[in-house]
Biopython code that builds the backbone (N, CA, C, O; Angstrom):
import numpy as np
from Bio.PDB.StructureBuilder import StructureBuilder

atoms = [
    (1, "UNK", "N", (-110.982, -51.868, -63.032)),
    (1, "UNK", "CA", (-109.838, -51.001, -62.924)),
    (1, "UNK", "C", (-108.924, -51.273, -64.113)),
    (1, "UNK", "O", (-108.776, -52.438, -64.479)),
    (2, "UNK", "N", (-108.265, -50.220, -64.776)),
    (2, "UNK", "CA", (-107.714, -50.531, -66.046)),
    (2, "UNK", "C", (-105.822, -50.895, -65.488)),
    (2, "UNK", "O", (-105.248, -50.540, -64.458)),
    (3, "UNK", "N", (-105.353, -51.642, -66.565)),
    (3, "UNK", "CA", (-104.017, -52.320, -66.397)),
    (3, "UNK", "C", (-103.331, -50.995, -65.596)),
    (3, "UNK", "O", (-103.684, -49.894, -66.019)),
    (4, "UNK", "N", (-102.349, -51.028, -64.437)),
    (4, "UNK", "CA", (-101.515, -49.761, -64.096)),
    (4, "UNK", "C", (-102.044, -49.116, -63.357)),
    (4, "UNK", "O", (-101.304, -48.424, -62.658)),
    (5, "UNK", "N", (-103.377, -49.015, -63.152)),
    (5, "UNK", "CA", (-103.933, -47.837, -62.415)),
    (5, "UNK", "C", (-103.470, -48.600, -60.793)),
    (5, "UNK", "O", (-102.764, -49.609, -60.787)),
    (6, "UNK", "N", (-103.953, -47.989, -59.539)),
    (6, "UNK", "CA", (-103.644, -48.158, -58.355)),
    (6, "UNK", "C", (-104.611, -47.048, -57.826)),
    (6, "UNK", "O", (-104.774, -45.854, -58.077)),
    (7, "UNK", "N", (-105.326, -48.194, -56.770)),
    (7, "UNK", "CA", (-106.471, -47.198, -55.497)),
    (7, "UNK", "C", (-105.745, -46.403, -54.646)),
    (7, "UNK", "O", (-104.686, -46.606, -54.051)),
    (8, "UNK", "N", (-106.642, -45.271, -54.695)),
    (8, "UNK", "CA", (-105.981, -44.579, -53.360)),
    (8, "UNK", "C", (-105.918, -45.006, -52.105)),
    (8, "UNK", "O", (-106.785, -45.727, -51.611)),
    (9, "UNK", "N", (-104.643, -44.499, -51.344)),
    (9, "UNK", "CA", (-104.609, -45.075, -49.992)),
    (9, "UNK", "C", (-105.433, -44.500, -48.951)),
    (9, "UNK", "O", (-105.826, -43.334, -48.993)),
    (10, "UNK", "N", (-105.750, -45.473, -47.831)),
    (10, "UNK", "CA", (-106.436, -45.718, -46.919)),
    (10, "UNK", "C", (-106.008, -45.423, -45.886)),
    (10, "UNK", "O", (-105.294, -46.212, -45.267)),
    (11, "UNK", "N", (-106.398, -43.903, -45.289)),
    (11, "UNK", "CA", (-105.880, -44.271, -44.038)),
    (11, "UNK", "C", (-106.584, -44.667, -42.616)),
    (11, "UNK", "O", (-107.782, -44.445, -42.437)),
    (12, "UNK", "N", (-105.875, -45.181, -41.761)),
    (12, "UNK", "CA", (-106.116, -46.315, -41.151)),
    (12, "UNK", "C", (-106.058, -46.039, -39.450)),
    (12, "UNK", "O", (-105.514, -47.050, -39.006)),
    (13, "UNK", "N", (-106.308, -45.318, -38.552)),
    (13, "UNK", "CA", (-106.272, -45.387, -36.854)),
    (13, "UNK", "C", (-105.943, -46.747, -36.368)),
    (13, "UNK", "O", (-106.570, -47.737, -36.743)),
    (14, "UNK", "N", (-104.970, -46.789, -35.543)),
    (14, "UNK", "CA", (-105.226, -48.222, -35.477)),
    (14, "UNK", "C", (-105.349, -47.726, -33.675)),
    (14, "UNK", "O", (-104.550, -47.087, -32.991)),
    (15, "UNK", "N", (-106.352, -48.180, -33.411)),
    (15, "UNK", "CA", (-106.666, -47.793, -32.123)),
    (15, "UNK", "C", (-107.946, -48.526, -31.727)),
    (15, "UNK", "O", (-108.654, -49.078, -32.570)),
    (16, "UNK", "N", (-108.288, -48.515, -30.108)),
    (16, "UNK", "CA", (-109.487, -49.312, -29.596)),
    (16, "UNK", "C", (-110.151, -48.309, -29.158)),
    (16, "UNK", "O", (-109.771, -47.560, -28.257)),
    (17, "UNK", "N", (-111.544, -48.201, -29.977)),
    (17, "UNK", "CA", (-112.712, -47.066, -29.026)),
    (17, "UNK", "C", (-112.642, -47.290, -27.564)),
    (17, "UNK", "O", (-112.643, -48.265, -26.813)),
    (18, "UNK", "N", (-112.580, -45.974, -27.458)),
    (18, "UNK", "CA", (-112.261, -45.072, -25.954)),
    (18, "UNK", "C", (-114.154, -44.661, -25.627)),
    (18, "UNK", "O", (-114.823, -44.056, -26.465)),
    (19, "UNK", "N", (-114.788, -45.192, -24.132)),
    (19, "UNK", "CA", (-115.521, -44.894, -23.714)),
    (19, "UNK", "C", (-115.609, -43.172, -23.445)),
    (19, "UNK", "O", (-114.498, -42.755, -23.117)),
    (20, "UNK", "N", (-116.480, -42.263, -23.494)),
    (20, "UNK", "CA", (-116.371, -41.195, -23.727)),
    (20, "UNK", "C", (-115.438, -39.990, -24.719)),
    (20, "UNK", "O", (-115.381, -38.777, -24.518)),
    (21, "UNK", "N", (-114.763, -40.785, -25.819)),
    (21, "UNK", "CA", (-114.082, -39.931, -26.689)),
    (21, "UNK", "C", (-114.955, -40.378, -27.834)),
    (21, "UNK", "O", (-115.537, -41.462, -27.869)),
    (22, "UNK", "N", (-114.995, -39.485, -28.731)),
    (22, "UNK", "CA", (-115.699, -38.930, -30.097)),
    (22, "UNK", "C", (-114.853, -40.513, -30.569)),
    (22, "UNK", "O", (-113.800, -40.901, -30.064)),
    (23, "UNK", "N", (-115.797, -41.380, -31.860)),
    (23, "UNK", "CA", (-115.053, -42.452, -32.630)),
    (23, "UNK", "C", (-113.819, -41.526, -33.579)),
    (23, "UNK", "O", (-112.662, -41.911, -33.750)),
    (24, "UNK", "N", (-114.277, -40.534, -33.994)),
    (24, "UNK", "CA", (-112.993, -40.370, -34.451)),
    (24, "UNK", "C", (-111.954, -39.577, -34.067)),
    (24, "UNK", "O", (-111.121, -39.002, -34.768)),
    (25, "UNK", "N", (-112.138, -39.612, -32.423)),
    (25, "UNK", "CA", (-110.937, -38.712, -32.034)),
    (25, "UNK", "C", (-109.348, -39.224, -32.191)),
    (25, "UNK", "O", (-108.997, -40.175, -31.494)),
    (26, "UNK", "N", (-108.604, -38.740, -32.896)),
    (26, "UNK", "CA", (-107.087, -39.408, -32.585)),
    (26, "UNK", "C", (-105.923, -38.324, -32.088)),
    (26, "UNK", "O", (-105.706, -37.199, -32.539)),
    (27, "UNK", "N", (-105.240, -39.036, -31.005)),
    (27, "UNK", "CA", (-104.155, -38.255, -30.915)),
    (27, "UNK", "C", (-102.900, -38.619, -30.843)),
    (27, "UNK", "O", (-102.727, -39.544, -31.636)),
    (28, "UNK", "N", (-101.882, -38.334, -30.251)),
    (28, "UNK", "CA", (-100.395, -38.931, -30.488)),
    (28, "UNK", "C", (-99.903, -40.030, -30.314)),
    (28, "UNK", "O", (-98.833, -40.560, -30.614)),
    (29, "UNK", "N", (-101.206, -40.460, -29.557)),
    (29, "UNK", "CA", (-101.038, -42.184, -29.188)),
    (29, "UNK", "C", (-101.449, -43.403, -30.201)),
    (29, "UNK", "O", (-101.260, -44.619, -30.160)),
    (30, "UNK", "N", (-102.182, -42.410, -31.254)),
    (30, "UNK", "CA", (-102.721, -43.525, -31.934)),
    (30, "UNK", "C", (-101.907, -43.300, -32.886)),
    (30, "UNK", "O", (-101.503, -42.228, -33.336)),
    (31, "UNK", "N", (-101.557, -44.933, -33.337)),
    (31, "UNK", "CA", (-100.635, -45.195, -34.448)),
    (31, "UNK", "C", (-101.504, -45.492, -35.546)),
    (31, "UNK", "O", (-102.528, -46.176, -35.531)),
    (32, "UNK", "N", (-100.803, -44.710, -36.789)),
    (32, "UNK", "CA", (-101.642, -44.961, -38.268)),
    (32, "UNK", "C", (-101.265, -46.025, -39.104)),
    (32, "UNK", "O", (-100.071, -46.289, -38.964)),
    (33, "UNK", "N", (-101.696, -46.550, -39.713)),
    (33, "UNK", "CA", (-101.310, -47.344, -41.051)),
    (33, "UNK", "C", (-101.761, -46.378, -42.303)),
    (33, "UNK", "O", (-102.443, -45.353, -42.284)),
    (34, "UNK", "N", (-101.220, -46.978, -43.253)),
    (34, "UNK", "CA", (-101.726, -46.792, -44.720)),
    (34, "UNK", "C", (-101.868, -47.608, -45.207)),
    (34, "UNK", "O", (-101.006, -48.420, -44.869)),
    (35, "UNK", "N", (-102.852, -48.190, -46.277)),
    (35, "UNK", "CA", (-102.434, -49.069, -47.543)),
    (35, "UNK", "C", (-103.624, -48.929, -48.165)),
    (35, "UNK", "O", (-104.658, -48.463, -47.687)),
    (36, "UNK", "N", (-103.407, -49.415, -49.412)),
    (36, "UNK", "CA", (-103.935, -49.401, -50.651)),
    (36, "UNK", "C", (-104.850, -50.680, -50.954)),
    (36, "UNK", "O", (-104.323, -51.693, -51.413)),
    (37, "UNK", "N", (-106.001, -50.634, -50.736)),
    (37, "UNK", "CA", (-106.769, -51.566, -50.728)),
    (37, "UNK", "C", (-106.435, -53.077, -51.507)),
    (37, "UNK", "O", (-106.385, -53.056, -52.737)),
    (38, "UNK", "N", (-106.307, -53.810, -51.102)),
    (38, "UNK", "CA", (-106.439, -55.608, -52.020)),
    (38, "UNK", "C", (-104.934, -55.264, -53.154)),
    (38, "UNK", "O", (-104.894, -55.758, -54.281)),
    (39, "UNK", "N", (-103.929, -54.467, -52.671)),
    (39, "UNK", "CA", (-103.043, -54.694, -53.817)),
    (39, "UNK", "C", (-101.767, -53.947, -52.918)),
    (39, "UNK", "O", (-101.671, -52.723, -52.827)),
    (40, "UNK", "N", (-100.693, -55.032, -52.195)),
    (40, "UNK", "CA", (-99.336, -54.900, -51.445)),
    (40, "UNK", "C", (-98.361, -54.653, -52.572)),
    (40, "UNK", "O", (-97.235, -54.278, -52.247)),
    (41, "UNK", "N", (-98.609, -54.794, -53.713)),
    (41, "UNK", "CA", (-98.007, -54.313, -54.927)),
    (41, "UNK", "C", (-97.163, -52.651, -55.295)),
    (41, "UNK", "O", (-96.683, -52.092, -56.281)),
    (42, "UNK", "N", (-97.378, -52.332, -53.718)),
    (42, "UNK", "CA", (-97.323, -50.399, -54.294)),
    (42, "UNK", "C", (-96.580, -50.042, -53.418)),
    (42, "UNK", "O", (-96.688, -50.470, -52.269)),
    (43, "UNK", "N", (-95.481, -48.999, -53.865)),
    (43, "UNK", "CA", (-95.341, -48.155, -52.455)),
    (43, "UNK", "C", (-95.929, -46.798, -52.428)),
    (43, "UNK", "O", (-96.073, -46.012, -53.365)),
    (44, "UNK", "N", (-96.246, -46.668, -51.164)),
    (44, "UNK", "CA", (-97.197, -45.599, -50.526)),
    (44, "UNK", "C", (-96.043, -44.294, -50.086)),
    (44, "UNK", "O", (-95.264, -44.898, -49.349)),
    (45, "UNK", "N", (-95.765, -43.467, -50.131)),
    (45, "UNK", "CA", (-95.281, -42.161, -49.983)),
    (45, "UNK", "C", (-96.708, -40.868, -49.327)),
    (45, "UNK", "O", (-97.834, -40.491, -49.652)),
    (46, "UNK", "N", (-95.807, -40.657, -48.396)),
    (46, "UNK", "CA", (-96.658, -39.334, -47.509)),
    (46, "UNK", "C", (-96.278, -38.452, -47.278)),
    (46, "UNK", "O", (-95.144, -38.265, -47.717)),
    (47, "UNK", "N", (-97.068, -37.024, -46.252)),
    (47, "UNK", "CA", (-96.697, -36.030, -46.155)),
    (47, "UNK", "C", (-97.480, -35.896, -44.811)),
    (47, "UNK", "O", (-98.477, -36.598, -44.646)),
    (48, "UNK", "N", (-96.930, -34.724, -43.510)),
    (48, "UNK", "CA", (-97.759, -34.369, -42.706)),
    (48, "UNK", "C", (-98.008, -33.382, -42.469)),
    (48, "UNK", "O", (-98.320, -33.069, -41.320)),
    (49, "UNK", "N", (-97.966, -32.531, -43.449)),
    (49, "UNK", "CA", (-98.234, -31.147, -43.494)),
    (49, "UNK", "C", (-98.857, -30.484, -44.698)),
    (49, "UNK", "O", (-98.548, -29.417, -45.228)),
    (50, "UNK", "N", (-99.817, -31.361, -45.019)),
    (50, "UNK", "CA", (-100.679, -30.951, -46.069)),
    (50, "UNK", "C", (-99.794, -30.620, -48.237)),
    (50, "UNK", "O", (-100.138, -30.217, -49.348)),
    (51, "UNK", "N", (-98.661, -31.142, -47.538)),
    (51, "UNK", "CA", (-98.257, -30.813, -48.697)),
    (51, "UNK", "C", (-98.363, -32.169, -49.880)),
    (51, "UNK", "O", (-98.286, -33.305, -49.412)),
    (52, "UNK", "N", (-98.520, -32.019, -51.232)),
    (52, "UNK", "CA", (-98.573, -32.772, -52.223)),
    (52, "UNK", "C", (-97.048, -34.206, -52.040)),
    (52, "UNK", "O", (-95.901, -33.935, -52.397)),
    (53, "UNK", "N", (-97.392, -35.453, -51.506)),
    (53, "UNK", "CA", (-96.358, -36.465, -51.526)),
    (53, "UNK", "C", (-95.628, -36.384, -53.065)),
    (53, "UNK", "O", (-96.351, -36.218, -54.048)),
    (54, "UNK", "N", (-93.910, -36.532, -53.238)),
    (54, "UNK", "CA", (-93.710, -36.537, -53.911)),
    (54, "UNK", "C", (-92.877, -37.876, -54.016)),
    (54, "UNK", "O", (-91.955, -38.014, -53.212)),
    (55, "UNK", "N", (-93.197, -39.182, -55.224)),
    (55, "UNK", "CA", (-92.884, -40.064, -55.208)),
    (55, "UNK", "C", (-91.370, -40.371, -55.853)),
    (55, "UNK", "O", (-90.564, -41.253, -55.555)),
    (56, "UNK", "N", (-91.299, -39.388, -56.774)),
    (56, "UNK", "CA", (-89.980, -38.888, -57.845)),
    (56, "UNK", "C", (-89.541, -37.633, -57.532)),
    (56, "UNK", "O", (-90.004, -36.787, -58.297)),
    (57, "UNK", "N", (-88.831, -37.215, -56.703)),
    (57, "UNK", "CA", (-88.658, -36.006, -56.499)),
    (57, "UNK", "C", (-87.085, -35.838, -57.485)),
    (57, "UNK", "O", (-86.063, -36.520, -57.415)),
    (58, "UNK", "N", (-87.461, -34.474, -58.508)),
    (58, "UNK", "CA", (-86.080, -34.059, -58.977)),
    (58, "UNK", "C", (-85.043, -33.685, -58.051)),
    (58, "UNK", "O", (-83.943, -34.167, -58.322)),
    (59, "UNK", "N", (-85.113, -32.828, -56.855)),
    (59, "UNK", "CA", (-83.954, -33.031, -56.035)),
    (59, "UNK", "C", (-84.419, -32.351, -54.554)),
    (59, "UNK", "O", (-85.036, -31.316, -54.305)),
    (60, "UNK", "N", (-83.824, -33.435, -53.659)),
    (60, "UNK", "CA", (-84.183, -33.321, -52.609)),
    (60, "UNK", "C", (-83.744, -31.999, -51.395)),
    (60, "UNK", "O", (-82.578, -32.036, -51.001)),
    (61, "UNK", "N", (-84.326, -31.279, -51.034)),
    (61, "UNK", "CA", (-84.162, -30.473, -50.574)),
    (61, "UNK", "C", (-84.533, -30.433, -49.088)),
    (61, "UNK", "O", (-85.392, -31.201, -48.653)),
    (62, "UNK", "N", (-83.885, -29.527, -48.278)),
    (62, "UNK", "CA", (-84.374, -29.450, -47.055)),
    (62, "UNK", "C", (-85.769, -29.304, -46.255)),
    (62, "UNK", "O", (-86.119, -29.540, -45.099)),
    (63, "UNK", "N", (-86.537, -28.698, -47.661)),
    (63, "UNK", "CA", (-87.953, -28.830, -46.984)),
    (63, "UNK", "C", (-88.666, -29.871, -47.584)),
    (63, "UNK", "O", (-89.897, -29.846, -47.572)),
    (64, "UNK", "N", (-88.173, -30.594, -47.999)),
    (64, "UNK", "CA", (-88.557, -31.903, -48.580)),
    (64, "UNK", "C", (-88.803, -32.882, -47.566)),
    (64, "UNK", "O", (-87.973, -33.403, -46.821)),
    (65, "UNK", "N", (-90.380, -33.126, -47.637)),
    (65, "UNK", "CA", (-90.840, -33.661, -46.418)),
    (65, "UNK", "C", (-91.607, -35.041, -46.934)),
    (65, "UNK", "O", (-92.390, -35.589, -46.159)),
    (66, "UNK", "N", (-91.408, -35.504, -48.040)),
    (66, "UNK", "CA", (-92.002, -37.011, -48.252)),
    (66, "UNK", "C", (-91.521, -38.159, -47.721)),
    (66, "UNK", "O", (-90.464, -38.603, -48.170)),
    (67, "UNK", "N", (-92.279, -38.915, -46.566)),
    (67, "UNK", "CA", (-91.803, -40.069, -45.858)),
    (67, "UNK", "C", (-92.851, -41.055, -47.239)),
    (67, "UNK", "O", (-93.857, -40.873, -47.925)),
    (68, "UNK", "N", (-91.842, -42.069, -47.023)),
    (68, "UNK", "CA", (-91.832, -43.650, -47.833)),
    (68, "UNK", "C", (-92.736, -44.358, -46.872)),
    (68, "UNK", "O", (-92.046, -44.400, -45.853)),
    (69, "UNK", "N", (-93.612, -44.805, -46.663)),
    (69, "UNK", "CA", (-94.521, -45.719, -45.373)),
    (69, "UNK", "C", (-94.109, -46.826, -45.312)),
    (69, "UNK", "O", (-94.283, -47.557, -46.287)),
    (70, "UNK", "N", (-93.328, -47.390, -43.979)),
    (70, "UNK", "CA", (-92.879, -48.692, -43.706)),
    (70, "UNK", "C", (-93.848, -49.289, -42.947)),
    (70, "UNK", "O", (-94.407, -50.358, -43.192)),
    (71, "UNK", "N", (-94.018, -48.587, -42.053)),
    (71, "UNK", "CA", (-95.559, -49.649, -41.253)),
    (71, "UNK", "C", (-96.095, -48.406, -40.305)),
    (71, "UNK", "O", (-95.653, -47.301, -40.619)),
    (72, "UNK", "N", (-97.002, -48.464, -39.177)),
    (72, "UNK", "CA", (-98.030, -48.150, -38.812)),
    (72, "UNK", "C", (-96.754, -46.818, -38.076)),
    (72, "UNK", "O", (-95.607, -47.216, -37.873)),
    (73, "UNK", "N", (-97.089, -45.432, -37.770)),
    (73, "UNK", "CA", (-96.344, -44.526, -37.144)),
    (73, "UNK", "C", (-97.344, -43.717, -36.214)),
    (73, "UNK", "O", (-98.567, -43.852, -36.262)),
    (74, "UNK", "N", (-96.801, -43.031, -35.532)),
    (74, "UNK", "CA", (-97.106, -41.948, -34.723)),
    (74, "UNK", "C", (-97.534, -40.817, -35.078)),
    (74, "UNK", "O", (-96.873, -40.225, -35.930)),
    (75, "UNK", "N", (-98.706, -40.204, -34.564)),
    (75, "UNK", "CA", (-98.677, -38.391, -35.526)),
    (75, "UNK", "C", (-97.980, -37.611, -34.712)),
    (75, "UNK", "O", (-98.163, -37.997, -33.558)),
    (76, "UNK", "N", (-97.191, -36.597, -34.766)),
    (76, "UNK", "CA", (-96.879, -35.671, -34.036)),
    (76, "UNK", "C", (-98.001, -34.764, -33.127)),
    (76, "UNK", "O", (-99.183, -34.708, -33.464)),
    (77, "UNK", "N", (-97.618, -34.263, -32.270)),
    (77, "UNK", "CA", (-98.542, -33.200, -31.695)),
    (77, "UNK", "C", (-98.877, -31.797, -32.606)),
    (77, "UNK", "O", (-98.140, -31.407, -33.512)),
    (78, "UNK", "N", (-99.654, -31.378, -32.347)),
    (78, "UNK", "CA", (-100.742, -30.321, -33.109)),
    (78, "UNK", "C", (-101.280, -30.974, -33.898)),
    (78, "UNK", "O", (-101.528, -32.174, -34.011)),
    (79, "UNK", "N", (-101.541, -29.703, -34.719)),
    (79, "UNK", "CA", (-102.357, -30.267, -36.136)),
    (79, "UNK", "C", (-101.762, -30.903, -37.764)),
    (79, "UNK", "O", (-101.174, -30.229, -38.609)),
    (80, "UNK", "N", (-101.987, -31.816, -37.826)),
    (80, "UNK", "CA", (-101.548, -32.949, -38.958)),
    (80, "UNK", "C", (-103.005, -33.088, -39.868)),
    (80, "UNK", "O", (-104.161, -33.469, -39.680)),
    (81, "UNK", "N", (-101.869, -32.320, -41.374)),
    (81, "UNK", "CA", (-103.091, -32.518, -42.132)),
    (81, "UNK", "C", (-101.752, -33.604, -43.301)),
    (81, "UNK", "O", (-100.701, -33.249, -43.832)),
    (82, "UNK", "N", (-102.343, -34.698, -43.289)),
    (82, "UNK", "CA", (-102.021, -36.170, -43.698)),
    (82, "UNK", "C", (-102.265, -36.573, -45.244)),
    (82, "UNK", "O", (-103.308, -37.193, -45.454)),
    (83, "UNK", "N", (-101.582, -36.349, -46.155)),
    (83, "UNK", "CA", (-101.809, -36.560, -47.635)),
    (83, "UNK", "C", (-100.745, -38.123, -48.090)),
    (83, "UNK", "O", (-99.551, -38.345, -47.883)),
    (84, "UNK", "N", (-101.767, -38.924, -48.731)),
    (84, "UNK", "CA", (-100.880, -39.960, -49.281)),
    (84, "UNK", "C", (-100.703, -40.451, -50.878)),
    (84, "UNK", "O", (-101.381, -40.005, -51.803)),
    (85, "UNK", "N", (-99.871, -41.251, -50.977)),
    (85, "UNK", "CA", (-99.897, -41.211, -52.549)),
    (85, "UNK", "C", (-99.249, -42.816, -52.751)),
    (85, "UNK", "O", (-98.151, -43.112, -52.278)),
    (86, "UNK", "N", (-100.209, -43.919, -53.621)),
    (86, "UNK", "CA", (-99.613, -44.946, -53.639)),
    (86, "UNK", "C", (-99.284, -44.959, -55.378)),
    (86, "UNK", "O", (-100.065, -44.617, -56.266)),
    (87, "UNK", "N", (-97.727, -45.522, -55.544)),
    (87, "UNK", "CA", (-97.634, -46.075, -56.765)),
    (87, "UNK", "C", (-97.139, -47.505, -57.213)),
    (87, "UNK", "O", (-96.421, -48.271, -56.571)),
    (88, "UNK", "N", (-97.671, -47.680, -58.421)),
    (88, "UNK", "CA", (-97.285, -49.454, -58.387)),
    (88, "UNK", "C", (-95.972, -49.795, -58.554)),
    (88, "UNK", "O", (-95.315, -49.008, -59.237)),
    (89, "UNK", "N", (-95.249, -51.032, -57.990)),
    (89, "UNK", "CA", (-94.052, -51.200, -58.134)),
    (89, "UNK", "C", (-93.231, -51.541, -59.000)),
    (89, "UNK", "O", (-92.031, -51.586, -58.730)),
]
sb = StructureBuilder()
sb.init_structure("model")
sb.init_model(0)
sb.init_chain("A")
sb.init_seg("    ")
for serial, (resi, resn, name, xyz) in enumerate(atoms, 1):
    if name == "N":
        sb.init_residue(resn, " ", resi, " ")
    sb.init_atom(name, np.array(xyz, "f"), 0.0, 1.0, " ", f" {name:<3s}", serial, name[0])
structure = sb.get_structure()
């Protein structure tokens, strides 16, 4: 990996297989993590609505939906399409 670069993040179910549910079923109960493989060096920035995370945003606006990842969260109900973005610190 060259000097600066940073792996993409990982995301993470943190949950115990459920006898009769699909392995990758998740729903509001299961809490996620993120991180960036072998390097706590980064912060991770997300989105739950499919939109592009923005780590530098020129100015923040009301539909400005990039959460900062502090630790493992909740998904909302429906459908969550989950985009992440780690940069080095």
């Amino acid at each position: 990996m060259t000097a600066g670069s940073v792996l993409v993040p990982m995301v993470i179910p943190m949950r115990v297989p459920q006898l009769g549910k699909p392995k990758a079923s998740i729903d509001t109960n299961t809490k996620i993590a993120l991180c960036s493989s072998g390097n706590s060096e980064v912060d991770i920035f997300y989105t739950l609505n499919g939109t592009k995370p923005e780590a530098f945003p020129l100015k923040r606006t009301p539909e400005f939906c990039t959460f900062t990842y502090k630790g493992p969260f909740p998904l909302p109900a429906g459908k969550v399409t989950l985009k992440a973005l780690a940069v080095s610190k």
